[in-house]
C-alpha positions as CSV (number, residue, x, y, z in Angstrom):
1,X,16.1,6.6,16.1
2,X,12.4,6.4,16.5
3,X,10.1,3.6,15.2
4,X,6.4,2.7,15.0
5,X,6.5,-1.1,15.9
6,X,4.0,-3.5,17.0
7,X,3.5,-7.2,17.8
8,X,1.7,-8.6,15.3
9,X,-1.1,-10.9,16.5
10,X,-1.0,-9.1,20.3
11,X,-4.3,-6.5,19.9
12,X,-3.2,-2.8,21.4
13,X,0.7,-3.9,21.3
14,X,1.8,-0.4,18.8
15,X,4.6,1.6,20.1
16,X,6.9,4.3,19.8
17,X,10.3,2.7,20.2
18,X,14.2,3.1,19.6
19,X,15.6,1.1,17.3
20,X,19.3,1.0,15.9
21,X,19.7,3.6,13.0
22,X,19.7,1.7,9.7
23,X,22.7,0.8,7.8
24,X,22.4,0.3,4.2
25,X,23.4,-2.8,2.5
26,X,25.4,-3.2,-0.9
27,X,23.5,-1.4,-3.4
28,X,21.0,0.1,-1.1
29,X,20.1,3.9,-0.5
30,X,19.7,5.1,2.9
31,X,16.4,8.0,3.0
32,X,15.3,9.9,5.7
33,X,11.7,9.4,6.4
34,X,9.4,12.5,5.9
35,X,5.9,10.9,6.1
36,X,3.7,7.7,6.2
37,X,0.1,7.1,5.8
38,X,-1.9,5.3,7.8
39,X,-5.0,3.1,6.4
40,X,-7.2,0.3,7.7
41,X,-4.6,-2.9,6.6
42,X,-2.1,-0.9,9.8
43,X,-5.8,-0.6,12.2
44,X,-6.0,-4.5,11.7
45,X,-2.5,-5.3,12.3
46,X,-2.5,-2.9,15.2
47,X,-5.7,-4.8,16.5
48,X,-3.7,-7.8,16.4
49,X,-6.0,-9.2,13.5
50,X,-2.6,-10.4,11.0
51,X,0.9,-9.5,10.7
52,X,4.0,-11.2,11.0
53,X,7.7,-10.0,12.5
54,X,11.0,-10.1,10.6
55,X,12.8,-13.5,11.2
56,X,13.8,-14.0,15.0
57,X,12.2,-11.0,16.2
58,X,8.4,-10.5,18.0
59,X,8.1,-7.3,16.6
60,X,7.4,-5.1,13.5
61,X,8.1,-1.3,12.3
62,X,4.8,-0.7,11.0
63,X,3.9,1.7,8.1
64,X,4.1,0.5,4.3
65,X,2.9,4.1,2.5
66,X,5.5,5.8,2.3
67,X,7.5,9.2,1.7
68,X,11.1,10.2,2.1
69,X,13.9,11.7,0.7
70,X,17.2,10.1,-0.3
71,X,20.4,10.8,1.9
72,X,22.7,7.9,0.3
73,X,22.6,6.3,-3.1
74,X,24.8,3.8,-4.8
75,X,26.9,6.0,-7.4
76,X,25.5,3.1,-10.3
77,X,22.1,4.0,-9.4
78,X,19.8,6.6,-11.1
79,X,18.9,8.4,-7.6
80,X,20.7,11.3,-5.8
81,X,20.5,12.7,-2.5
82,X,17.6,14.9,-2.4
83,X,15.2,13.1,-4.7
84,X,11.8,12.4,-3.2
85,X,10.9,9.0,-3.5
86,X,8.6,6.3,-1.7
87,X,9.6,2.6,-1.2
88,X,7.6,0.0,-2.6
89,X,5.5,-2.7,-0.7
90,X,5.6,-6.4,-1.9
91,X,8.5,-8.2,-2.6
92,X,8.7,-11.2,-4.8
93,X,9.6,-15.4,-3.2
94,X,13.0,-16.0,-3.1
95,X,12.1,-18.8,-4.4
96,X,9.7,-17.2,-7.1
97,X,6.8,-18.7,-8.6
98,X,6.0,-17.9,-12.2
99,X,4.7,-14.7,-11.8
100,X,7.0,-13.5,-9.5
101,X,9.8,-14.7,-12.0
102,X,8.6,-12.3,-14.4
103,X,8.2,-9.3,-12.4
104,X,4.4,-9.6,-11.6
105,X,5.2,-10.3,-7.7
106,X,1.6,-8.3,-6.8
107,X,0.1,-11.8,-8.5
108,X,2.3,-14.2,-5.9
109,X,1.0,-17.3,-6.7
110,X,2.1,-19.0,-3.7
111,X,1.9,-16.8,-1.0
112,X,6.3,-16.9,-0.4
113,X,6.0,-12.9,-0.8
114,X,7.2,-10.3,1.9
115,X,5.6,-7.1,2.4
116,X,7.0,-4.0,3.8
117,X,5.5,-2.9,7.2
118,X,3.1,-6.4,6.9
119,X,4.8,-9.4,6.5
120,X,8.1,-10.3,7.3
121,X,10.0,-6.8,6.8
122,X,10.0,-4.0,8.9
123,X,8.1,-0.9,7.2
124,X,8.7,2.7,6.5
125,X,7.5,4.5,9.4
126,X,11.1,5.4,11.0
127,X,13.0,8.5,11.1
128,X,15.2,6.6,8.7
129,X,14.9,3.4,6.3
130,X,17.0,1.9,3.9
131,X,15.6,0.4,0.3
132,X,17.0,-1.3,-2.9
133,X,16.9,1.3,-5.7
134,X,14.9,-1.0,-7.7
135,X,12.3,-1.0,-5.2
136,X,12.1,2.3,-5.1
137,X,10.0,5.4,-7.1
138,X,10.9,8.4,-7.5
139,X,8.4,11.3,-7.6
140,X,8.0,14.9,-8.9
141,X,10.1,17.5,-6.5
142,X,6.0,19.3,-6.6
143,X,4.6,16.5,-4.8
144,X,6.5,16.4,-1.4
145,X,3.6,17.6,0.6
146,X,1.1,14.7,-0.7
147,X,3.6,12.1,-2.4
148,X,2.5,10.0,0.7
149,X,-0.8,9.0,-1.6
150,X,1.5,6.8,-3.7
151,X,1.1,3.4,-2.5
152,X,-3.1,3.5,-2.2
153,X,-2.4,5.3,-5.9
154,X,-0.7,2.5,-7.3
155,X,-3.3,0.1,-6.2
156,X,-5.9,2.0,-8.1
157,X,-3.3,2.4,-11.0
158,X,-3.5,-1.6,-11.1
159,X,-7.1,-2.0,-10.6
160,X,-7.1,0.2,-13.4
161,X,-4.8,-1.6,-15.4
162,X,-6.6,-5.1,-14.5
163,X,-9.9,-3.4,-15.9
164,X,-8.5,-2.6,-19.2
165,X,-6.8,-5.5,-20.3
166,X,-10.1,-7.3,-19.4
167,X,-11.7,-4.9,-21.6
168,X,-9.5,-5.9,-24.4
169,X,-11.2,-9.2,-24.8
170,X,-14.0,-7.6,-26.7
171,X,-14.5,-3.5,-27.9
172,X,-14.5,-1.3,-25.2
173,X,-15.0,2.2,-25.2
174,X,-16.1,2.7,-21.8
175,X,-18.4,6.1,-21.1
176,X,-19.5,5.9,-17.2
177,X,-17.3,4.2,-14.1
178,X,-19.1,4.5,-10.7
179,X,-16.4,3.9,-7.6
180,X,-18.5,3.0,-4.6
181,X,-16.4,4.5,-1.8
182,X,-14.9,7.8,-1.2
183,X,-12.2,6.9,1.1
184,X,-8.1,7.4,-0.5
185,X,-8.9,3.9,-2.8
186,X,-12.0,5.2,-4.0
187,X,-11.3,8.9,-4.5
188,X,-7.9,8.1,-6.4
189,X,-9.9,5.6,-8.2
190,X,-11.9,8.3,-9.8
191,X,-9.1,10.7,-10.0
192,X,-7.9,8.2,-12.7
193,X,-11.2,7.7,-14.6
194,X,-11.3,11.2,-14.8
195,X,-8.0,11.4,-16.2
196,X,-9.1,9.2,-18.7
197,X,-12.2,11.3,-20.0
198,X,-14.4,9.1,-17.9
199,X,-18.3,10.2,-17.0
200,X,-17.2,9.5,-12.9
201,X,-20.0,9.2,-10.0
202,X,-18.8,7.9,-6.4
203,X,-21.2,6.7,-4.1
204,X,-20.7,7.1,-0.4
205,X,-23.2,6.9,2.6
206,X,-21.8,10.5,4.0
207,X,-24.1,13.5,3.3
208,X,-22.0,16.1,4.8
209,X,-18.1,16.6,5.5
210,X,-15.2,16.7,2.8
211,X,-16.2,13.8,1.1
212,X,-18.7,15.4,-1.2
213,X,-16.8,18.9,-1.8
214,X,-13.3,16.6,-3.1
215,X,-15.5,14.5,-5.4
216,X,-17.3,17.6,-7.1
217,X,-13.9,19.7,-7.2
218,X,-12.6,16.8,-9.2
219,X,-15.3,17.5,-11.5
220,X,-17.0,14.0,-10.9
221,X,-21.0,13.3,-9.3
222,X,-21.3,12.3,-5.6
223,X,-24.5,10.4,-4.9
224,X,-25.6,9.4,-1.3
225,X,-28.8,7.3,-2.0
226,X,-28.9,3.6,-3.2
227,X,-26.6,2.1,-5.3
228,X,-29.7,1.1,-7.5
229,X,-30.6,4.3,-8.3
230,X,-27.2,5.4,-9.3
231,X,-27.2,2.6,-11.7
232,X,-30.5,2.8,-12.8
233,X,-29.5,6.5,-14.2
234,X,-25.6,6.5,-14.7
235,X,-25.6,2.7,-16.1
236,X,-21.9,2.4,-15.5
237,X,-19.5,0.4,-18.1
238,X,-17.3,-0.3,-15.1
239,X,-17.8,-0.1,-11.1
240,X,-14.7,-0.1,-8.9
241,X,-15.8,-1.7,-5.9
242,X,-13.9,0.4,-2.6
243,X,-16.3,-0.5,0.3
244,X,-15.8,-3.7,1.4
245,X,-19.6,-3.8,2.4
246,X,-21.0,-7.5,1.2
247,X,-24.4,-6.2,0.4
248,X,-22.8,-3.4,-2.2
249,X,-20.6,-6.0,-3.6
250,X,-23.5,-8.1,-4.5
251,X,-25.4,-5.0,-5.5
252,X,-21.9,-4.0,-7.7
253,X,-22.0,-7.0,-9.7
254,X,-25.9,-7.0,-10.7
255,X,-25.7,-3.2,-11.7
256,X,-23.6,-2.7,-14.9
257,X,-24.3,-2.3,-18.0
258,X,-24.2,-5.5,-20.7
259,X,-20.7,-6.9,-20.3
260,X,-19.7,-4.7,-17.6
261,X,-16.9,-5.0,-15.5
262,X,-16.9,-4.8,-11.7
263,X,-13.5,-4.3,-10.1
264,X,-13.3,-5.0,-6.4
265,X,-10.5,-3.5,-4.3
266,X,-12.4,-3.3,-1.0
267,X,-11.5,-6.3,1.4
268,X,-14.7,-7.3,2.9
269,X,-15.1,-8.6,6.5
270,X,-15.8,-12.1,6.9
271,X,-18.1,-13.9,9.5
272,X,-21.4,-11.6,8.2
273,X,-24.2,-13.4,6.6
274,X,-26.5,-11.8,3.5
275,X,-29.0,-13.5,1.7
276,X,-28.3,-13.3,-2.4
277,X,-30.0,-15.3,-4.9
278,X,-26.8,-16.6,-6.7
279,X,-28.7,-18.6,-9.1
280,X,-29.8,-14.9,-10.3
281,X,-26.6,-13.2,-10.0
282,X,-24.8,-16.2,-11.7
283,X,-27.4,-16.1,-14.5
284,X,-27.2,-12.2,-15.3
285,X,-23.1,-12.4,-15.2
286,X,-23.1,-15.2,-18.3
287,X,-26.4,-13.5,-20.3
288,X,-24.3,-10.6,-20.7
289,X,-20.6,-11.4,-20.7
290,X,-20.3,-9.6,-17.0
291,X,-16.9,-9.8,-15.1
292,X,-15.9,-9.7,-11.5
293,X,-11.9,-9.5,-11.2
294,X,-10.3,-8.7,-7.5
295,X,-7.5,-6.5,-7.4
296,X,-4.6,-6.0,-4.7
297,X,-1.1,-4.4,-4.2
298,X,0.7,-3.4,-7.0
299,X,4.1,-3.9,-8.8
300,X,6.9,-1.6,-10.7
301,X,4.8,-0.9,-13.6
302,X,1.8,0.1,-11.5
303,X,4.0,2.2,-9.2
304,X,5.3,3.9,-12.3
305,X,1.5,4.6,-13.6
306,X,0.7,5.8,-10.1
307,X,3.6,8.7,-10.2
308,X,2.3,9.6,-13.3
309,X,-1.1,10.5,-12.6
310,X,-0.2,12.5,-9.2
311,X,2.2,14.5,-11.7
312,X,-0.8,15.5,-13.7
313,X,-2.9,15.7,-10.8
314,X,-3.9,19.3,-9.4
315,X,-1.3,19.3,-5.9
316,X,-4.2,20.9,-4.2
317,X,-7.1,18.7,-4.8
318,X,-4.8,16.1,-3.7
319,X,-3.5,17.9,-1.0
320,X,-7.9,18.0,0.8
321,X,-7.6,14.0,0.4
322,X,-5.1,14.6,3.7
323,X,-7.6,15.4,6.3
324,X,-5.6,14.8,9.5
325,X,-1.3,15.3,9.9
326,X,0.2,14.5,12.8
327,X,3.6,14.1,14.5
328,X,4.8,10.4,15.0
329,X,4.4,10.7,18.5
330,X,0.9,11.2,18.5
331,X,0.9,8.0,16.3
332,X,-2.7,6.9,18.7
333,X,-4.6,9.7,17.8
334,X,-3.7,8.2,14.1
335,X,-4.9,5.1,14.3
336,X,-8.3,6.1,15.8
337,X,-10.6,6.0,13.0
338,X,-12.7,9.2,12.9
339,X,-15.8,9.6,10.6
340,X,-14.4,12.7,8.7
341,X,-11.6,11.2,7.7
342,X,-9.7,10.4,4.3
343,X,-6.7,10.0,4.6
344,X,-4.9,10.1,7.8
345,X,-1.0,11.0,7.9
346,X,2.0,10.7,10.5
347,X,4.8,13.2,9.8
348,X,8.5,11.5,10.7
């Protein structure tokens, strides 16, 4: 069968290749793969930036968003053939550390995790994979055609989660979120403050394109100008951070409103100098209770959160957050970041 692989660490070394068809393990389902997306963590390991091969081998099957549908399951399982369902990422240390023990593996403390597609296990973008049925989600038959969103949903769905239960420490009845970024993190991110009855704005640099259109269809505020002047106005309870840009993430975490809540899920480059005034930003963030929590990957619970909010999500606004499908072997033209883009997918 046909595989996406690479050499991690060897820049330009992705591939269409033939690998041996899977065969599934004790307890494991065998799914044929119908879609994966393609995001900036597979760019990086593509341009040799990170990634590491399964034991004894130099290369990797790339690809850890996922979509498929099952062909085998174990009989003592609750999936069938024919149920759509996406594999998930992380896996927890074998030998676990306490949060991996308890089923919080997207908290590792010690860095022993694996990571579908990533680190140490090949990922889902095959013709055909194999999975452990508790690692697997299953999702509504209605969402075949944009079920591939789940992974980048259920890292929103936790970055949502990790907001709330800091919320908890005091009341919180949040009014206004403002998601800077409208790439798939920061779109889904306001998908799910407007499913909870959030006042949502998203800032972006992009004037023109589908990026604007998507945001007001959801029924939320796009905003192109300074991410001062959106606070100044909007004064956002919470800011979900999705740029990665060091100057907004300063910016972020001087802008909310009195113990506000700045989430951020955008992995910023390193090796690029900004001059902040820490003293100021360190003074603001205890005068008025402020938090600044990071947020990555996801586990069970958030995958289960994730399929829940696609299932009430309109399949058609979804549906313009795919801006580009192609077939695996034009797998290049997929990893070639193009400005229009949201979310870029390669059909199996």
């Amino acid at each position: 069968m046909r595989a996406l692989t690479v050499q991690p660490l060897k820049p330009g070394s992705a591939e269409l290749r033939d690998v041996p068809e899977p065969s599934p393990g004790p307890g494991e389902m065998l799914v044929d793969g119908l879609a994966v997306g393609v995001c900036g963590t597979d760019r990086e390991i593509v341009a040799g930036e990170y990634g590491w091969a399964p034991a004894g081998r130099d290369r990797l099957v790339l690809g850890h968003e996922s979509l498929g549908r099952v062909l085998t399951a174990p009989p003592d399982s609750s999936f069938a053939p024919g149920d759509l369902v996406v594999g998930v990422v992380r896996r927890p240390d074998p030998e676990p550390c306490g949060a991996c023990a308890h089923g919080e593996f997207d908290m590792c403390r010690n860095g022993g995790y694996t990571e579908r597609g990533i680190k140490d296990l090949d990922g889902y973008a095959s013709e055909h994979w194999t999975v452990e049925p508790g690692y697997a989600v299953k999702l509504d038959p209605r969402l075949e055609h944009v079920g591939v969103l789940m992974e980048p949903t259920s890292v929103v769905a936790k970055a949502w989660d990790q907001i709330e239960r800091v919320g908890r420490r005091s009341w919180f009845e949040p009014r206004c979120v403002l998601v800077t970024g409208a790439g798939p993190i920061g779109l889904l991110a306001a998908l799910l403050g407007v499913q909870r009855g959030l006042d949502v704005h998203v800032l972006d640099v992009v004037t023109d394109g589908p990026k604007p259109e998507v945001v007001r269809a959801l029924g939320a505020h796009y905003h192109s100008s300074g991410i001062g002047d959106v606070t100044a106005r909007a004064k956002p309870d919470v800011i979900i951070e999705a740029t990665g840009v060091s100057a907004v993430v300063f910016e972020a975490m001087a802008s909310t409103a009195a113990y506000g809540i700045v989430c951020l899920t955008g992995v910023s480059p390193v090796g690029r100098a900004i001059s902040v005034d820490l003293g100021a930003a360190g003074r603001d963030m205890v005068l008025e209770n402020d938090v600044v929590v990071g947020s990555v990957n996801a586990n069970l619970s958030h995958y289960a959160a994730a399929a829940g909010a696609l299932a009430e999500a309109d399949p058609e606004w979804l549906a313009r957050l795919i801006t580009r499908r192609l077939p695996l072997d034009r797998y290049a033209e997929a990893l070639e970041a193009h400005p229009a883009d949201i979310k870029v997918v390669l059909e199996l």
